[in-house]
DRENDREN-772872 format. One record per residue (C-alpha): residue number from 1; residue in one letter; x, y, z. Coordinates in steps of 0.5 Angstrom, whole numbers, padded with zeros to 4 digits. Example, Ala and Ser with C-alpha at 12.3 -4.5 7.8 and 13.67 -1.06 7.14 Angstrom:
BEGIN
<pt 1,'a',<0025,-0009,0016>>
<pt 2,'s',<0027,-0002,0014>>
END
This chain:
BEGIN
<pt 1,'x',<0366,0028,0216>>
<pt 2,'x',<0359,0031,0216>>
<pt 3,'x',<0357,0027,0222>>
<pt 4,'x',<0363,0030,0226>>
<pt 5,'x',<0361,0035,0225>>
<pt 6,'x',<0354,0036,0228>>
<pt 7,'x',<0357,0031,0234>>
<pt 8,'x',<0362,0037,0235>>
<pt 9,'x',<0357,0042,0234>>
<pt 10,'x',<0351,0038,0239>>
<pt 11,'x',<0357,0036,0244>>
<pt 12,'x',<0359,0044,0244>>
<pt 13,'x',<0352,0047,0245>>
<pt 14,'x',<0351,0041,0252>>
<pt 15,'x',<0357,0044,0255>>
<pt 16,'x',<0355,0052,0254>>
<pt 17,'x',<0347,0050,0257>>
<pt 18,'x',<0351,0046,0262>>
<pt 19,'x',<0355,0052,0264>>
<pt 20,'x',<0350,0057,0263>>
<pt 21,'x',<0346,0053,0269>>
<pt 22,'x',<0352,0053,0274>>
<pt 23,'x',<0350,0056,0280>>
<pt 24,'x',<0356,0062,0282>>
<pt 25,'x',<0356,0063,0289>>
<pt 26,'x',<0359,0070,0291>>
<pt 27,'x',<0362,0072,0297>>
<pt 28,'x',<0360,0078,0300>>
<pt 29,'x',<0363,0080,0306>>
<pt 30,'x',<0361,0081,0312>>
<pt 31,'x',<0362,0084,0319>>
<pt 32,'x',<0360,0084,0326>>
<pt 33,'x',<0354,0087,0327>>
<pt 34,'x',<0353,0093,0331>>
<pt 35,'x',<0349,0098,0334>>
<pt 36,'x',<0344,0103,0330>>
<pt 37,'x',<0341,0108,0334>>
<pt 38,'x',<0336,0113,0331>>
<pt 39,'x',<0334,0119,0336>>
<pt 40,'x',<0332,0123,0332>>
<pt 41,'x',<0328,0128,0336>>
<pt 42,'x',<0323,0133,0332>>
<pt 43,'x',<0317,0138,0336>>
<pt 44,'x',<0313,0139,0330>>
<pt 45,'x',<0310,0146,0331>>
<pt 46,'x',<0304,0147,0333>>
<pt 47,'x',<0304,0141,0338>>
<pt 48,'x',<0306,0139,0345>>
<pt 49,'x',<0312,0136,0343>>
<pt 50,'x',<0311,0131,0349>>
<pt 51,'x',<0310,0125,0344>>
<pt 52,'x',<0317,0122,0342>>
<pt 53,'x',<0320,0115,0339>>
<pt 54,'x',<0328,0112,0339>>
<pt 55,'x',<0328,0106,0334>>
<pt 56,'x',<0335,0102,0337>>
<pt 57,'x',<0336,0096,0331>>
<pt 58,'x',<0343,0092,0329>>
<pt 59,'x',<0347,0093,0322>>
<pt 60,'x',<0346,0086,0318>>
<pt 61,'x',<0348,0083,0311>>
<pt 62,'x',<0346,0087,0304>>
<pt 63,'x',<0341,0080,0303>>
<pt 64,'x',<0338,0080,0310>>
<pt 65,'x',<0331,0083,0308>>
<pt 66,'x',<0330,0084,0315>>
<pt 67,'x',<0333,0089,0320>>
<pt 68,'x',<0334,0086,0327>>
<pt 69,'x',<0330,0089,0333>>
<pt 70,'x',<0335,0091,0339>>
<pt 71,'x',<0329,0089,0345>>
<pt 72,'x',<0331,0091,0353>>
<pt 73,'x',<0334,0096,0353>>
<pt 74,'x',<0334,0102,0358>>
<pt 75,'x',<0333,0109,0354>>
<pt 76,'x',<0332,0116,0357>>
<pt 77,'x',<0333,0123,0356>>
<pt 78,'x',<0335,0128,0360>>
<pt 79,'x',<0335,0137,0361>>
<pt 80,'x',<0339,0141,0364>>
<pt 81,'x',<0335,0141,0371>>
<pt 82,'x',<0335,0134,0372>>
<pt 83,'x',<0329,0131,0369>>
<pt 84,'x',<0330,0125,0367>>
<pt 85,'x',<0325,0123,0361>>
<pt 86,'x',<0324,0115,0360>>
<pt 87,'x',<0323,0112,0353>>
<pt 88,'x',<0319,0105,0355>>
<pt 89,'x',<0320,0099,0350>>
<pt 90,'x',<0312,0099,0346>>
<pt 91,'x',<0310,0092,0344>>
<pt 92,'x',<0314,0093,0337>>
<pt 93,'x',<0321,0091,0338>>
<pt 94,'x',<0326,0095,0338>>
<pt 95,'x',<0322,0102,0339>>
<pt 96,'x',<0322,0106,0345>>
<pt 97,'x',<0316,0111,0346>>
<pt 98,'x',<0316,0117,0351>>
<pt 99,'x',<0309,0121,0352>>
<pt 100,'x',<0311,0127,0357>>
<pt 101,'x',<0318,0129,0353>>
<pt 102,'x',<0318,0137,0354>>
<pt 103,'x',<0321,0141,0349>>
<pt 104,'x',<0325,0147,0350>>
<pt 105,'x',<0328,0151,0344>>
<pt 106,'x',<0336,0152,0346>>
<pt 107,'x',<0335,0147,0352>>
<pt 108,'x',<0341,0142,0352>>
<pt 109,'x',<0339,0134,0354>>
<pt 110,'x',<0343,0128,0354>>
<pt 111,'x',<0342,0121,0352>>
<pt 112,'x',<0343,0116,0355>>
<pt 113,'x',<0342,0107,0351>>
<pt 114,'x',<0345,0102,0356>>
<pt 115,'x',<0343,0096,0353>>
<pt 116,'x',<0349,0089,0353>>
<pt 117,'x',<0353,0091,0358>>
<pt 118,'x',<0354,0098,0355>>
<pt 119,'x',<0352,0105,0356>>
<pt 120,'x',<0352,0110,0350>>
<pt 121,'x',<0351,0117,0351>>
<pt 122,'x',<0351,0125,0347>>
<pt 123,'x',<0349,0132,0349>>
<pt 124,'x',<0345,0136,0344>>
<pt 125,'x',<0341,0143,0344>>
<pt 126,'x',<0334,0143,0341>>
<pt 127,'x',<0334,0148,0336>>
<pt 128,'x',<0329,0153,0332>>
<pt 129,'x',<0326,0152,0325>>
<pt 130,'x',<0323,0157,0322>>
<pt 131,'x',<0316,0156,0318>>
<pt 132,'x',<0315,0154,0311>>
<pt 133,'x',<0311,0161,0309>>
<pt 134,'x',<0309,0159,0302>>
<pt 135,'x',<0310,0153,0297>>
<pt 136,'x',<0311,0155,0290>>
<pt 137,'x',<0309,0150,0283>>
<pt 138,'x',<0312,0151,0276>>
<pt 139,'x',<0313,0148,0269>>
<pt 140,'x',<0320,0146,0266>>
<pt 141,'x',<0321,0143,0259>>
<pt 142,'x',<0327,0138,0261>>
<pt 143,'x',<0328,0132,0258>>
<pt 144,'x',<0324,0128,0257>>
<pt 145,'x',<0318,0133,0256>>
<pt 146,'x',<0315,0138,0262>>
<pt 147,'x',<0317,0137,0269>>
<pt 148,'x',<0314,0140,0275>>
<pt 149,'x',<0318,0143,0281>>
<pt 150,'x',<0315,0145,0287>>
<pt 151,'x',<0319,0150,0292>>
<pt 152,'x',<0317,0151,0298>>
<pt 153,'x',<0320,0158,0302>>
<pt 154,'x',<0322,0161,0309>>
<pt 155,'x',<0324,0166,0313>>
<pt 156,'x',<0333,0165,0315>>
<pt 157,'x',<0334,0169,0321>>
<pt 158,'x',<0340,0174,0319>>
<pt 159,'x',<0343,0174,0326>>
<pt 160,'x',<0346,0168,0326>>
<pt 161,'x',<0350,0162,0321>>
<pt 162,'x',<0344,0157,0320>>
<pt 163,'x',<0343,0150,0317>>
<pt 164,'x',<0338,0146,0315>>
<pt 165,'x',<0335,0139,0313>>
<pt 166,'x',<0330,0139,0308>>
<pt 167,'x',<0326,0133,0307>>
<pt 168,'x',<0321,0131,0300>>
<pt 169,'x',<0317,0125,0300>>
<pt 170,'x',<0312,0123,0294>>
<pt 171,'x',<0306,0119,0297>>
<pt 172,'x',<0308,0113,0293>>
<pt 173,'x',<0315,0113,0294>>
<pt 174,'x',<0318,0108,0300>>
<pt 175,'x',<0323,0114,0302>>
<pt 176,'x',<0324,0122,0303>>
<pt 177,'x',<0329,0125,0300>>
<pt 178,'x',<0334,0129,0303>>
<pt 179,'x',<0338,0136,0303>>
<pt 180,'x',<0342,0138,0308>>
<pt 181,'x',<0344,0147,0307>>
<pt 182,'x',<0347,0153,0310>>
<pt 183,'x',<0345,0160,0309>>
<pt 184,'x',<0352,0162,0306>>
<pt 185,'x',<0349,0166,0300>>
<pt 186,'x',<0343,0168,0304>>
<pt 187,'x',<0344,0170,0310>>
<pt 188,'x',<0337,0173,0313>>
<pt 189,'x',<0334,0173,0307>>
<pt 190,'x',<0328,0169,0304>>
<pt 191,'x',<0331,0160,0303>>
<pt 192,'x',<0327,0155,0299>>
<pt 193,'x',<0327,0148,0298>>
<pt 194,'x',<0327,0145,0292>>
<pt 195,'x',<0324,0139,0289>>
<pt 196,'x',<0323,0135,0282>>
<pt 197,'x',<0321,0128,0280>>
<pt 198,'x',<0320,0127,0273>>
<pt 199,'x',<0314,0121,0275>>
<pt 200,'x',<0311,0127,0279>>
<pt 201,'x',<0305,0128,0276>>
<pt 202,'x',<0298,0132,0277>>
<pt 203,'x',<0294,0130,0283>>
<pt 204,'x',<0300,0127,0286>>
<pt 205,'x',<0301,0128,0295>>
<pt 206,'x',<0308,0131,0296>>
<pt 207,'x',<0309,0132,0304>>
<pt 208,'x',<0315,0137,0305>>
<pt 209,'x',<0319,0138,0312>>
<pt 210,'x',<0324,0143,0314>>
<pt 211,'x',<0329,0143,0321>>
<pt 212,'x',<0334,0147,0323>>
<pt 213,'x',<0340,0143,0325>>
<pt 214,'x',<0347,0144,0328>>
<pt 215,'x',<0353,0145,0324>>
<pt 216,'x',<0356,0138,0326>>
<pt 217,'x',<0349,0134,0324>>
<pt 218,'x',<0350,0139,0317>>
<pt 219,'x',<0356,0135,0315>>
<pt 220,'x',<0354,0128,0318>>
<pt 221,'x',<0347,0128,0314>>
<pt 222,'x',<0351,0131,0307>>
<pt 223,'x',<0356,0125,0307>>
<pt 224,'x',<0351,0120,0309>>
<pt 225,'x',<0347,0123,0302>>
<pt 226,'x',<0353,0122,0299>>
<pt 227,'x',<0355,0115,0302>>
<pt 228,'x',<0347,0113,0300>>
<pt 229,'x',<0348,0115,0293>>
<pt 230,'x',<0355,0112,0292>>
<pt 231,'x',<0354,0105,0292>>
<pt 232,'x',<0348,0105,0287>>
<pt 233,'x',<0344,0100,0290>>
<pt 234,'x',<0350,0095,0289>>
<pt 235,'x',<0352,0090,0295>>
<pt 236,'x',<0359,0090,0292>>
<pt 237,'x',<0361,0097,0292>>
<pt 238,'x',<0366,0101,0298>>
<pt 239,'x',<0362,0105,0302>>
<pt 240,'x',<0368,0112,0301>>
<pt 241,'x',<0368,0112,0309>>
<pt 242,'x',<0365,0109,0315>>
<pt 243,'x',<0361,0115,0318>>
<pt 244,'x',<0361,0116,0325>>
<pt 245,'x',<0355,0120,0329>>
<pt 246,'x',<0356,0124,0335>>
<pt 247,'x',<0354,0118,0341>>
<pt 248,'x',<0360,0116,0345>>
<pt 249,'x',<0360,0109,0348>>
<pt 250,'x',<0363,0110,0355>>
<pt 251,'x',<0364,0103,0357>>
<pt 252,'x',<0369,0101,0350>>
<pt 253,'x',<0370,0108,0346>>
<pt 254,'x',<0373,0103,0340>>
<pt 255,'x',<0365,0099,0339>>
<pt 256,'x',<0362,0105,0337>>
<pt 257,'x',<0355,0106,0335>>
<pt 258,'x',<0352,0108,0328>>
<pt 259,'x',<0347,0114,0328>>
<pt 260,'x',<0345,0121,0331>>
<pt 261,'x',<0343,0124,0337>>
<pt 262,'x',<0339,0131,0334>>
<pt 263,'x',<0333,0136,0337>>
<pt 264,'x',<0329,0141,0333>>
<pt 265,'x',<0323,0144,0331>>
<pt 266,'x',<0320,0142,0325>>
<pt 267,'x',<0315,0144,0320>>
<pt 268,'x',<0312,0140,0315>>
<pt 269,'x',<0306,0141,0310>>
<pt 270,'x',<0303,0136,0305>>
<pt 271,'x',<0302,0138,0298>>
<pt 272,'x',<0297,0135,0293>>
<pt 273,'x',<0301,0137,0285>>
<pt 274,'x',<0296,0142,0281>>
END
């Protein structure tokens, strides 16, 4: 009976470390990949402006590490007077540079991607972007001890309904971090950006940015925060919603590219935490 009994026991315990090194394969979905354009044209203050990129890629698979480059493309922006600005392919693929791009505050320019037979276009106005005036740093007691929280503080225009995008981005971090406000509640008064990283530590670099933005972009860039912070990081998650920019496909409106075409001033500073 005993021996039974530790053949019964041994036959178990092969069976549970076979199955433990059972390889389960998922499946995750895919689709057709389509086209990524980041136009994202930003004057810094201080600067001629002249020197601009647009990145065009194609979505991938959740595991593919890599973002595939779209190379050969014809990129250009053009004003309202008809001055064309031609962004030419640099030796990374995928990137398009232009240096004698001139930016005019409330100038509207148009874009123009053809690139597979396909001609992508989008109208914008190049909009103003206040000054980052001061930059402000305390000490909380939260969680897990003292937190350090930075601000930095600037000027809205009260003759006007504003938006603004507000970006933080700590030097050993791969990605900003991004926040999308209007001045509802401070209407021509003095706004702020906010910042807090329990991680954040003294001597640390922080580099902050500031732009002023439309309406529609607002809302774009504060459901693509939220798409980005729902999933998690998991590949299995539902995206609430596919998020479509404002550039048109001309040729075949239904094959509709991601990203957004946008132009602003923007101010920037780098931080070093006290």
């Amino acid at each position: 009976m005993k021996n039974i009994i530790r053949l019964l026991f041994v036959f178990i315990l092969a069976i549970f470390q076979i199955s433990c090194e059972d390889v389960v394969d998922v499946n995750v979905n895919s689709s057709e990949p389509k086209l990524v354009i980041d136009a994202s044209i930003k004057w810094q203050k201080g600067t001629l402006g002249n020197e601009q990129t647009i990145k065009l890629s194609t979505t991938t698979d959740y595991f593919n590490e890599t973002i595939p480059p779209v190379s050969g493309a014809t990129v250009f922006i053009t004003n309202s007077v008809g001055t064309i600005f031609n962004f030419e392919e640099s030796t990374t693929s995928g990137t398009y540079n232009c240096s004698t791009f001139q930016p005019i505050i409330n100038e509207n320019y148009t874009l123009t991607v053809v690139v597979d037979g396909n001609t992508y276009t989008s109208t914008e106005k190049l909009l103003a972007t206040p000054e980052i005036e001061s930059i402000e740093q305390k000490s909380v007691q939260g969680i897990s001890g003292d937190e350090i929280q930075i601000k930095f503080f600037y000027q809205d225009n009260g003759l006007e309904d504003n938006f603004y995008l507000i970006g933080f981005k700590k030097s050993d971090f791969t990605f900003p971090e991004y926040g999308a406000i209007k001045d509802e509640f401070f209407q021509g008064n003095e706004m702020f950006g906010f910042y807090s990283n329990e991680k954040l530590e003294s001597e640390d670099e922080l580099f902050m940015s500031l732009q002023g933005i439309n309406e529609r972009y607002y809302n774009y860039m504060n459901k693509l925060i939220n798409i980005a912070g729902s999933s998690g990081g998991s590949p299995f998650a539902t995206p609430p919603a596919t998020l479509k920019g404002n550039i048109v496909n001309q040729t075949n409106s239904k094959n509709y590219p991601l990203g957004y075409f946008n132009l602003s001033e923007i101010d920037t500073r780098n931080y070093v935490v006290e």
